[in-house]
Biopython code that builds the backbone (N, CA, C, O; Angstrom):
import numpy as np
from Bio.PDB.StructureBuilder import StructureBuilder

atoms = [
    (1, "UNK", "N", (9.615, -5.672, 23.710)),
    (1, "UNK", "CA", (10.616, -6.111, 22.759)),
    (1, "UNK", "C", (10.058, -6.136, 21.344)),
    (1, "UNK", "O", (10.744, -5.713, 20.413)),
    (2, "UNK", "N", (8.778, -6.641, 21.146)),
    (2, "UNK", "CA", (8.303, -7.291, 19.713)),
    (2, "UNK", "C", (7.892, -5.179, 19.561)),
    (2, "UNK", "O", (8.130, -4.589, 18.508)),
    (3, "UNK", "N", (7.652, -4.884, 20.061)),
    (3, "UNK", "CA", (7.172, -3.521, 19.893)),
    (3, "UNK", "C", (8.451, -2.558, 18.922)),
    (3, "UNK", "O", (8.333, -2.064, 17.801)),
    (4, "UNK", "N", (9.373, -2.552, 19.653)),
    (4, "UNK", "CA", (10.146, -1.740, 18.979)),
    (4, "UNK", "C", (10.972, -2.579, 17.795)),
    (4, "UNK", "O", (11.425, -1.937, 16.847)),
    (5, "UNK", "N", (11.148, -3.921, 17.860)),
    (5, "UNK", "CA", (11.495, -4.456, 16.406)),
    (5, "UNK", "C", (10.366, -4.361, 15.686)),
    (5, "UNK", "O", (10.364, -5.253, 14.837)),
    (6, "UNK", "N", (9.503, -3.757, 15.639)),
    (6, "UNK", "CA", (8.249, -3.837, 14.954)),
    (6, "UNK", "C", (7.951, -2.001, 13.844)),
    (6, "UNK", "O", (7.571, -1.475, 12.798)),
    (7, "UNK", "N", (8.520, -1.831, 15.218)),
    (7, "UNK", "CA", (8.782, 0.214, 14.974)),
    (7, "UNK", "C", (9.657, -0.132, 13.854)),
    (7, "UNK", "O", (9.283, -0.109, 12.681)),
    (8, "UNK", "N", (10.897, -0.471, 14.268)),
    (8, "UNK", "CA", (11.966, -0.281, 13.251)),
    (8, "UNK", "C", (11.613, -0.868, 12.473)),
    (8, "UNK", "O", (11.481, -0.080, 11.536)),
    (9, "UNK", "N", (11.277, -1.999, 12.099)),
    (9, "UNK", "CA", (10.621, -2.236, 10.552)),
    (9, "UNK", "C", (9.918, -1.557, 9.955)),
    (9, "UNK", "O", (10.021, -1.663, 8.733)),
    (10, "UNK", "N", (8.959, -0.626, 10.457)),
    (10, "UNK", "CA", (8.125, 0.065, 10.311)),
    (10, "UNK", "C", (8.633, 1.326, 9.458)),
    (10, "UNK", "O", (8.361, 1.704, 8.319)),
    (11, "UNK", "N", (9.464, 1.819, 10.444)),
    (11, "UNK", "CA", (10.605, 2.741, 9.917)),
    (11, "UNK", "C", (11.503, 2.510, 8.509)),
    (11, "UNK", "O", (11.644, 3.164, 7.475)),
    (12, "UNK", "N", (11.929, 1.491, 8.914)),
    (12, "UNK", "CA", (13.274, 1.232, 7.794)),
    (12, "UNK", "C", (11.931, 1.171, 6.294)),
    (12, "UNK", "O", (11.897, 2.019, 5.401)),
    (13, "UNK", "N", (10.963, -0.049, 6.398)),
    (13, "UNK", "CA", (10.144, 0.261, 5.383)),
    (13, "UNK", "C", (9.639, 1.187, 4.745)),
    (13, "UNK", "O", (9.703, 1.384, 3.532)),
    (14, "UNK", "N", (9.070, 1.845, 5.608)),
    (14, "UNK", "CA", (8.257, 3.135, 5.017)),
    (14, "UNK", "C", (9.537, 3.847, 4.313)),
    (14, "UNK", "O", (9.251, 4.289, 3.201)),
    (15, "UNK", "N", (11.020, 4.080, 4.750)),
    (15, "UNK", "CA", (11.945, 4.881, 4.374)),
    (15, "UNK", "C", (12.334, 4.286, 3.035)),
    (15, "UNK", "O", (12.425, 5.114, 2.128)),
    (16, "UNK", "N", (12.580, 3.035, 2.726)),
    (16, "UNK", "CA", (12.937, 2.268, 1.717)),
    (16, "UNK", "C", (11.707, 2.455, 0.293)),
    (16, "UNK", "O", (11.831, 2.608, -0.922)),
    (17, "UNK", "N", (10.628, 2.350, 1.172)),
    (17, "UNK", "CA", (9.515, 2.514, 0.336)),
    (17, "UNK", "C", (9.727, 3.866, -0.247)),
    (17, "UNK", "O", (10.492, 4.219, -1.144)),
    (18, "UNK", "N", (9.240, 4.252, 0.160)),
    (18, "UNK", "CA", (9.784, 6.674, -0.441)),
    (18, "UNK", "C", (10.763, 6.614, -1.115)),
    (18, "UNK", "O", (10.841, 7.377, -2.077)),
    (19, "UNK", "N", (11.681, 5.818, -0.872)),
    (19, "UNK", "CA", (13.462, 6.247, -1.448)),
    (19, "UNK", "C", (12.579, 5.551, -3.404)),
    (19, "UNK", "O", (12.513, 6.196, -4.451)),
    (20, "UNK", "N", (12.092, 4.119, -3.131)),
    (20, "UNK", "CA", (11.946, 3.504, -3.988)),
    (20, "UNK", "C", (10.970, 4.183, -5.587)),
    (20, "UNK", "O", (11.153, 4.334, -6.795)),
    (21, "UNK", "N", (9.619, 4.468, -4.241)),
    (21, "UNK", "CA", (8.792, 4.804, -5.565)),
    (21, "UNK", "C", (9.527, 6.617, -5.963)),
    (21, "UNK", "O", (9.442, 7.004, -7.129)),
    (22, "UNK", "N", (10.059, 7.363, -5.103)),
    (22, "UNK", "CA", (10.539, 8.659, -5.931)),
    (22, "UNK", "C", (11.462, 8.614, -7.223)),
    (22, "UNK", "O", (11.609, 9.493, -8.072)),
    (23, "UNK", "N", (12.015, 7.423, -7.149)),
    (23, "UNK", "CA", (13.175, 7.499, -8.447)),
    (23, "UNK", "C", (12.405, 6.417, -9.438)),
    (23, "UNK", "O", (13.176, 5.837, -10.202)),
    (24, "UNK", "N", (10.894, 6.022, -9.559)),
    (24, "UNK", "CA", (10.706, 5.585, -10.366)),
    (24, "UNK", "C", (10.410, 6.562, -11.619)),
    (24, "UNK", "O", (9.840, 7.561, -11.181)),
    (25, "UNK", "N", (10.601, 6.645, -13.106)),
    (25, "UNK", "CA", (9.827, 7.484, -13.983)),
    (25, "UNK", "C", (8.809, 7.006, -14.052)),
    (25, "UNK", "O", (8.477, 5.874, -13.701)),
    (26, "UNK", "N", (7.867, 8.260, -14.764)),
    (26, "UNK", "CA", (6.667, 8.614, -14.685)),
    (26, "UNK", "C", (6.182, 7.627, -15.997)),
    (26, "UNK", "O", (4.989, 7.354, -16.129)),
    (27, "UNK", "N", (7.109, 7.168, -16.861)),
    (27, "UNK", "CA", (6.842, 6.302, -17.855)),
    (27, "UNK", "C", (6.419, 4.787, -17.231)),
    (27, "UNK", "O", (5.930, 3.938, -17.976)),
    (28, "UNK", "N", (6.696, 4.478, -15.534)),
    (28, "UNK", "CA", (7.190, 2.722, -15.187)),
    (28, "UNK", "C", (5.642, 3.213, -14.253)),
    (28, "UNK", "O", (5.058, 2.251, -13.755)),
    (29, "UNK", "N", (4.982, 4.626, -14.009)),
    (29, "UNK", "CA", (3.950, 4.788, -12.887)),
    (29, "UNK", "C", (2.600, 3.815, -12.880)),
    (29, "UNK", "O", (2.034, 3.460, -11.847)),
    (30, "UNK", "N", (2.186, 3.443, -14.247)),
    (30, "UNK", "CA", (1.057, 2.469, -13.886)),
    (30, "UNK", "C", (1.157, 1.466, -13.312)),
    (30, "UNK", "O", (0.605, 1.289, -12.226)),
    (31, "UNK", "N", (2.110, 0.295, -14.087)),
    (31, "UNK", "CA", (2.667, -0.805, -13.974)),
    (31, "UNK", "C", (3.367, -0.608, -12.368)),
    (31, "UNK", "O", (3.467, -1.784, -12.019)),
    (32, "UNK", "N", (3.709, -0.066, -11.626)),
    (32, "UNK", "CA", (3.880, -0.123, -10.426)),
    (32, "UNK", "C", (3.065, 0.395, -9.765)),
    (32, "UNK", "O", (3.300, 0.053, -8.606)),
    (33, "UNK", "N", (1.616, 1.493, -9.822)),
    (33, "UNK", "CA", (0.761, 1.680, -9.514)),
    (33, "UNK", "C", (-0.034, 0.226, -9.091)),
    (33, "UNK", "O", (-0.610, 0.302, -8.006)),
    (34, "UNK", "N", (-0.143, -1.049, -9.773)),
    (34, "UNK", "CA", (-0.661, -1.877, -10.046)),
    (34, "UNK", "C", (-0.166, -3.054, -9.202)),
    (34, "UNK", "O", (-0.827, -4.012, -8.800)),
    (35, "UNK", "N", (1.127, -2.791, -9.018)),
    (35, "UNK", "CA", (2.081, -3.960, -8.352)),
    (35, "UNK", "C", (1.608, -3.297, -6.344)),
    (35, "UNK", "O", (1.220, -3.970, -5.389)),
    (36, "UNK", "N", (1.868, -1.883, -6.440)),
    (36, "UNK", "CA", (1.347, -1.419, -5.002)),
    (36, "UNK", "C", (0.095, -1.676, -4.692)),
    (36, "UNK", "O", (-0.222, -1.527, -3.512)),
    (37, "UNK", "N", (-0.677, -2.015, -5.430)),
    (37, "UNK", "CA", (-2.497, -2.222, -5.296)),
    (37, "UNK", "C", (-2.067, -3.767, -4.790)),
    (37, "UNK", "O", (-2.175, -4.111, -3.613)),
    (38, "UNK", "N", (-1.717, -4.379, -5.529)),
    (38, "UNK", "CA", (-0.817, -5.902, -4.646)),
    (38, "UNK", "C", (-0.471, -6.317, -3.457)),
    (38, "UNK", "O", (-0.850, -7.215, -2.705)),
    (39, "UNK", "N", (0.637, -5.163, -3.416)),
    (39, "UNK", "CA", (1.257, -4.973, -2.063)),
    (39, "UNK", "C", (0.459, -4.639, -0.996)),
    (39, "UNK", "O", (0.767, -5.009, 0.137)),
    (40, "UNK", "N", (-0.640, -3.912, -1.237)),
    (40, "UNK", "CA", (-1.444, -3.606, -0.310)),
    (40, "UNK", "C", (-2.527, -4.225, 0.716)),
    (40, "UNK", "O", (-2.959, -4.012, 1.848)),
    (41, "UNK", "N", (-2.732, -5.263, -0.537)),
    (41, "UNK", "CA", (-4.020, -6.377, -0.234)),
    (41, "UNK", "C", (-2.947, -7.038, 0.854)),
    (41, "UNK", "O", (-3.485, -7.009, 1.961)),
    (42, "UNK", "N", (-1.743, -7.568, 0.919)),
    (42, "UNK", "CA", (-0.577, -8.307, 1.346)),
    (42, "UNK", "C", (-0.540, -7.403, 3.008)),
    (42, "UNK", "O", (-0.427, -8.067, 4.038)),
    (43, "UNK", "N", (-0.639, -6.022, 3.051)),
    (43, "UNK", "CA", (-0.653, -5.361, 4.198)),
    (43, "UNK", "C", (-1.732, -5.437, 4.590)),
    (43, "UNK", "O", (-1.731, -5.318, 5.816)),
    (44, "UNK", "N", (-2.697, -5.579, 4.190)),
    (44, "UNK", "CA", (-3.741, -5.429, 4.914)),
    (44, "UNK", "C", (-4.011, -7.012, 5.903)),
    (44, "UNK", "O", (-4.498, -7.089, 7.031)),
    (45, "UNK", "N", (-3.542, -8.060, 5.087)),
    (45, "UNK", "CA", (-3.353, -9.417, 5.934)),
    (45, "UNK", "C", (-2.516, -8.964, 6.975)),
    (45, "UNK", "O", (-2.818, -8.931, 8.168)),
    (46, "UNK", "N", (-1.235, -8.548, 6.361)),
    (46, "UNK", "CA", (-0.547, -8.520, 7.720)),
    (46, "UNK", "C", (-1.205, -7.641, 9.088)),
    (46, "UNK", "O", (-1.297, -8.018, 10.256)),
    (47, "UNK", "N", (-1.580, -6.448, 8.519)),
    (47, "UNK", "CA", (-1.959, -5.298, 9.488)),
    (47, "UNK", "C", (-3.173, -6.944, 10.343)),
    (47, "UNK", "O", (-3.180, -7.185, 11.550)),
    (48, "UNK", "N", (-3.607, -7.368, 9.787)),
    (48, "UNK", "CA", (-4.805, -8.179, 10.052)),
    (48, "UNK", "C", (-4.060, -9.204, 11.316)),
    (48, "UNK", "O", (-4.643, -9.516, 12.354)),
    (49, "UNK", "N", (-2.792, -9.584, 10.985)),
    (49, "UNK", "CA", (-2.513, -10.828, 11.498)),
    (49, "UNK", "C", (-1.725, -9.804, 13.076)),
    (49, "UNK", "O", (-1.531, -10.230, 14.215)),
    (50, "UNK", "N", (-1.464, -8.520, 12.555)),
    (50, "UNK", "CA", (-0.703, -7.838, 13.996)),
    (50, "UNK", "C", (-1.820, -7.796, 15.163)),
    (50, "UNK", "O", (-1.689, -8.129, 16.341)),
    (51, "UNK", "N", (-2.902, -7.315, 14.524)),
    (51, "UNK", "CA", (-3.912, -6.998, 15.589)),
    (51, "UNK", "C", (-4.577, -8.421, 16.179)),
    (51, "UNK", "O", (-5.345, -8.260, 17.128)),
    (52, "UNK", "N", (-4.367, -9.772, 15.728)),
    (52, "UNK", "CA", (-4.610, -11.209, 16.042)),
    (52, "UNK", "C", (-3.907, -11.400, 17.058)),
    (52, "UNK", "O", (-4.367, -11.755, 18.143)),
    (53, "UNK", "N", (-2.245, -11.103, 16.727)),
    (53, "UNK", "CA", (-1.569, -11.766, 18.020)),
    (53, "UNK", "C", (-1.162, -10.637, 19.067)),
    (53, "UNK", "O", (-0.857, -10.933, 20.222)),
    (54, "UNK", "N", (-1.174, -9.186, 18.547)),
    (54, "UNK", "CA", (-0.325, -9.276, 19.321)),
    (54, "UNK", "C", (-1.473, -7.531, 19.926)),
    (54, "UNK", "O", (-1.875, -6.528, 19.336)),
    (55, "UNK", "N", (-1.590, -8.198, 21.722)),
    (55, "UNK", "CA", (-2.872, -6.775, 21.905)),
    (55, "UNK", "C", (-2.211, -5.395, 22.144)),
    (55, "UNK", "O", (-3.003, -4.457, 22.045)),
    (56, "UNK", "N", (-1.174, -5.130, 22.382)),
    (56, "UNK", "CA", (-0.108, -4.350, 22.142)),
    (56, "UNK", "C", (-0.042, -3.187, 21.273)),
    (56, "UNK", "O", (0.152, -1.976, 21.376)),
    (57, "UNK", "N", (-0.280, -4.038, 20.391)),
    (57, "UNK", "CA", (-0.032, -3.225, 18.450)),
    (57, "UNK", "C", (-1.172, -3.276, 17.823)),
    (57, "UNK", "O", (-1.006, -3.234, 16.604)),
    (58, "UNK", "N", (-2.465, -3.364, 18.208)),
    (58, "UNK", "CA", (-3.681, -3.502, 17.798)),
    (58, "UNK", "C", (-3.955, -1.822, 17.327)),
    (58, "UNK", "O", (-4.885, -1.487, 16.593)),
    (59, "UNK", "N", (-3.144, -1.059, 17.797)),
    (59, "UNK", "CA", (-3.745, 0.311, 16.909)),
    (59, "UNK", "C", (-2.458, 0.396, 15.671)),
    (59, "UNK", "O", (-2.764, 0.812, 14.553)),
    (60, "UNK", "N", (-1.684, 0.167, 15.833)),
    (60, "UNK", "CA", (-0.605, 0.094, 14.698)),
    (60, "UNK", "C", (-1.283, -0.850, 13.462)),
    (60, "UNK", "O", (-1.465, -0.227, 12.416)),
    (61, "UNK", "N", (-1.648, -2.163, 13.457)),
    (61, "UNK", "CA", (-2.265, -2.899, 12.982)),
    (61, "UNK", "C", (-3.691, -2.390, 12.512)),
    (61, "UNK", "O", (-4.082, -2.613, 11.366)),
    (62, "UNK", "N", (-4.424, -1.725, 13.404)),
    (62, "UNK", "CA", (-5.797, -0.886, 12.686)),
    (62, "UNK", "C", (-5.006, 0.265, 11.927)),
    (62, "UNK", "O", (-5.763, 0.746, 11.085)),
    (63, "UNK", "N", (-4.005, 0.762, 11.916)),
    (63, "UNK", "CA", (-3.569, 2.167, 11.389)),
    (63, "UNK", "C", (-3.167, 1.711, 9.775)),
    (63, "UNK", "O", (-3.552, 2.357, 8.800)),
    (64, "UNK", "N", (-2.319, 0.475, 9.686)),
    (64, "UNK", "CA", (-1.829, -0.246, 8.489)),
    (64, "UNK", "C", (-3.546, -0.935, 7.601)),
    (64, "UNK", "O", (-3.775, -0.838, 6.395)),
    (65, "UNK", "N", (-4.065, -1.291, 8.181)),
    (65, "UNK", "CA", (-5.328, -1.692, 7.620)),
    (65, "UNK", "C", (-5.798, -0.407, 6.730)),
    (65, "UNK", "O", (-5.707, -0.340, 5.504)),
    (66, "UNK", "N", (-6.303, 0.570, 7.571)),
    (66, "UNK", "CA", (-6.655, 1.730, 6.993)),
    (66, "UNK", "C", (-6.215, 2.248, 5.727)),
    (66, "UNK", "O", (-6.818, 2.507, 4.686)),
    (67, "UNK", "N", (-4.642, 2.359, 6.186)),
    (67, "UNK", "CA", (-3.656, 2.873, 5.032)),
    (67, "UNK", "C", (-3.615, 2.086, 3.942)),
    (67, "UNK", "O", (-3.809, 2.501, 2.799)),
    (68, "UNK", "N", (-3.367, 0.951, 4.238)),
    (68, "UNK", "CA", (-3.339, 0.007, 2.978)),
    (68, "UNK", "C", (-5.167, -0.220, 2.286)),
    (68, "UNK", "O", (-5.302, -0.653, 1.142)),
    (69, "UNK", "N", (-5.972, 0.008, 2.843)),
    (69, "UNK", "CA", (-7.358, 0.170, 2.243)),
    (69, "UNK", "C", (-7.689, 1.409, 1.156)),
    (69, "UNK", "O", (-8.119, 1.408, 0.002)),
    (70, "UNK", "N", (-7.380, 2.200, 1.855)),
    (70, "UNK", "CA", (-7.003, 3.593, 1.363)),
    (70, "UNK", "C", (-6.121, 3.757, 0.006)),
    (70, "UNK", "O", (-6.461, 4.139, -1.114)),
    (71, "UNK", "N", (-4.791, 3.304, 0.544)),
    (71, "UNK", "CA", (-4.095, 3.308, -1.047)),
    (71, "UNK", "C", (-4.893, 2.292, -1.903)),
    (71, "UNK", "O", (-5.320, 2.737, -2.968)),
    (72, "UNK", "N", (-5.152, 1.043, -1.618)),
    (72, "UNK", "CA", (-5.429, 0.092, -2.897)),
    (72, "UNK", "C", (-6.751, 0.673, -3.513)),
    (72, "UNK", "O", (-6.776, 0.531, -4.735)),
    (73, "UNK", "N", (-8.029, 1.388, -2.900)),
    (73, "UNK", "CA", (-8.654, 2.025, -3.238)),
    (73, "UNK", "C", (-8.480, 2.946, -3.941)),
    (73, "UNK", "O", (-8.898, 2.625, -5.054)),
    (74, "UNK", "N", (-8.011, 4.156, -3.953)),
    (74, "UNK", "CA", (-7.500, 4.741, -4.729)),
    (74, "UNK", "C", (-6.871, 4.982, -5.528)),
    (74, "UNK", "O", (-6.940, 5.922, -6.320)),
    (75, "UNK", "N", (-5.660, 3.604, -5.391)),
    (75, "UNK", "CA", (-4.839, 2.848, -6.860)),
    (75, "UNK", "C", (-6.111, 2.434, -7.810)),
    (75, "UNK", "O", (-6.248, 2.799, -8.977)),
    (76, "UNK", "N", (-6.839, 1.760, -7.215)),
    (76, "UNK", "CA", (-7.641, 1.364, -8.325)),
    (76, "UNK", "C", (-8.391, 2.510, -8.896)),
    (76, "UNK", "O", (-8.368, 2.873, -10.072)),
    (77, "UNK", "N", (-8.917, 2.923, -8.121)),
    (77, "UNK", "CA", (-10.010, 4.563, -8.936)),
    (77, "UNK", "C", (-9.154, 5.008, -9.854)),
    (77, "UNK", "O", (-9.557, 5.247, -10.992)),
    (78, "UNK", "N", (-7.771, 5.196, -9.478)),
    (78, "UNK", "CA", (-7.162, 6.228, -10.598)),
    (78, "UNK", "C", (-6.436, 4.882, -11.842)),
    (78, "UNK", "O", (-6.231, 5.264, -12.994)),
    (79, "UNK", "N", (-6.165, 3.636, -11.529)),
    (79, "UNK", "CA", (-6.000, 3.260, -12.972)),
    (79, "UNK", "C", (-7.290, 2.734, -13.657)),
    (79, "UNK", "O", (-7.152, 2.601, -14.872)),
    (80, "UNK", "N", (-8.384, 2.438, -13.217)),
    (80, "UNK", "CA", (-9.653, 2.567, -13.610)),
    (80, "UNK", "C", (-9.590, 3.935, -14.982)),
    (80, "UNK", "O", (-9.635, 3.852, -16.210)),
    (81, "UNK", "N", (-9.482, 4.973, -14.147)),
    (81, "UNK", "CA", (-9.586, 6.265, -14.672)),
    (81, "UNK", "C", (-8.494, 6.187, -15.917)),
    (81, "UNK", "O", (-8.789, 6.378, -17.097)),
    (82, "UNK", "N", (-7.205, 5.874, -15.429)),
    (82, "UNK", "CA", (-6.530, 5.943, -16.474)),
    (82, "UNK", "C", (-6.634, 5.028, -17.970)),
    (82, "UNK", "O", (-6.393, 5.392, -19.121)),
    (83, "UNK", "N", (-7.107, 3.663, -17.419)),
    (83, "UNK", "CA", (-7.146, 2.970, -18.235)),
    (83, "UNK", "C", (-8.918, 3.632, -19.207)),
    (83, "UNK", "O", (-9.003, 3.595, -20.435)),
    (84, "UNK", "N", (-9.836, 4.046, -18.486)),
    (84, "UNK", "CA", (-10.887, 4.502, -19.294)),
    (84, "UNK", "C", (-10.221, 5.840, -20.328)),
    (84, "UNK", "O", (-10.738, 6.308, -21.342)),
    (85, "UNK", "N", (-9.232, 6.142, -19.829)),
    (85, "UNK", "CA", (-9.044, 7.184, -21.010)),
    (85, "UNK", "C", (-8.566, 6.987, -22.226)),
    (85, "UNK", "O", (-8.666, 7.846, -23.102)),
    (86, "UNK", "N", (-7.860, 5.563, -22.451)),
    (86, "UNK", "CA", (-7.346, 4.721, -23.897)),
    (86, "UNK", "C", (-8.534, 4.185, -24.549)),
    (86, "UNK", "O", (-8.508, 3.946, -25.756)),
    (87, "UNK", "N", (-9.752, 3.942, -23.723)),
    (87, "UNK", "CA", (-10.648, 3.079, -24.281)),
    (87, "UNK", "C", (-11.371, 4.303, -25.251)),
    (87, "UNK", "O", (-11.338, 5.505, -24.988)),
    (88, "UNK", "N", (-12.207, 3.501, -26.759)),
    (88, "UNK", "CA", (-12.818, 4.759, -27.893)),
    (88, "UNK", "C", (-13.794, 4.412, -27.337)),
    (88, "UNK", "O", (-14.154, 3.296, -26.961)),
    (89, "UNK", "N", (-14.495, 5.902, -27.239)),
    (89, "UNK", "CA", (-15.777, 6.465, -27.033)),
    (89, "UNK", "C", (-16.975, 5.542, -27.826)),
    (89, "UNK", "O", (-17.214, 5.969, -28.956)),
    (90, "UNK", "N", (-17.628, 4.555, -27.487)),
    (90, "UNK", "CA", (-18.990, 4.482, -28.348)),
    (90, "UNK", "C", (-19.974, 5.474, -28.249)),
    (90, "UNK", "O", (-20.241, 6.263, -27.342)),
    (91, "UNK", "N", (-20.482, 5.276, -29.399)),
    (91, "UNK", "CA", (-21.773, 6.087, -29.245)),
    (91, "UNK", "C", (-23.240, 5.211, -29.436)),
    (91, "UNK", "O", (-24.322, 5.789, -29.328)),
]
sb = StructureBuilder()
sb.init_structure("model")
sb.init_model(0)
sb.init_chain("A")
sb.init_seg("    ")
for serial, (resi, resn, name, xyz) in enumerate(atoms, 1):
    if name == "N":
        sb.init_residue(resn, " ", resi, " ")
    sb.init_atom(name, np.array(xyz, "f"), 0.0, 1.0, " ", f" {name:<3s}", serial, name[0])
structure = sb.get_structure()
């Protein structure tokens, strides 16, 4: 039971998510770059708390860990990056 209400959240999210960040402009991309680095730390508890209770979903829960490690990592490298490119060069 907890399995497939779990899918479909899974589902409906990820779908909501895509619908969301494609119609953002490229002008709003850091500032929500920044808010998903957020969101992520937030999945990674959860992915954390699936694989606690429930032994079932313990690879779904390692799969969300990953993913959400992955993006917030790489959110950060690239606004790192972005933000080093406003900063003036010392010499």
């Amino acid at each position: 039971m907890w399995t497939v209400v779990l899918l479909v959240v899974l589902v409906i999210t990820s779908f909501l998510g895509y619908k969301t960040i494609s119609n953002v402009p490229s002008l709003l991309h850091t500032p929500l770059m920044s808010l998903m680095n957020a969101l992520s730390g937030v999945l990674v508890v959860g992915g954390l708390t699936l694989t606690a209770i429930l032994t079932e979903m313990r690879f779904v829960g390692y799969l969300a860990i990953i993913c959400a490690m992955i993006n917030a990592s790489a959110g950060f490298l690239i606004t790192h990056r972005m933000v080093s490119m406003f900063q003036s060069k010392r010499s």
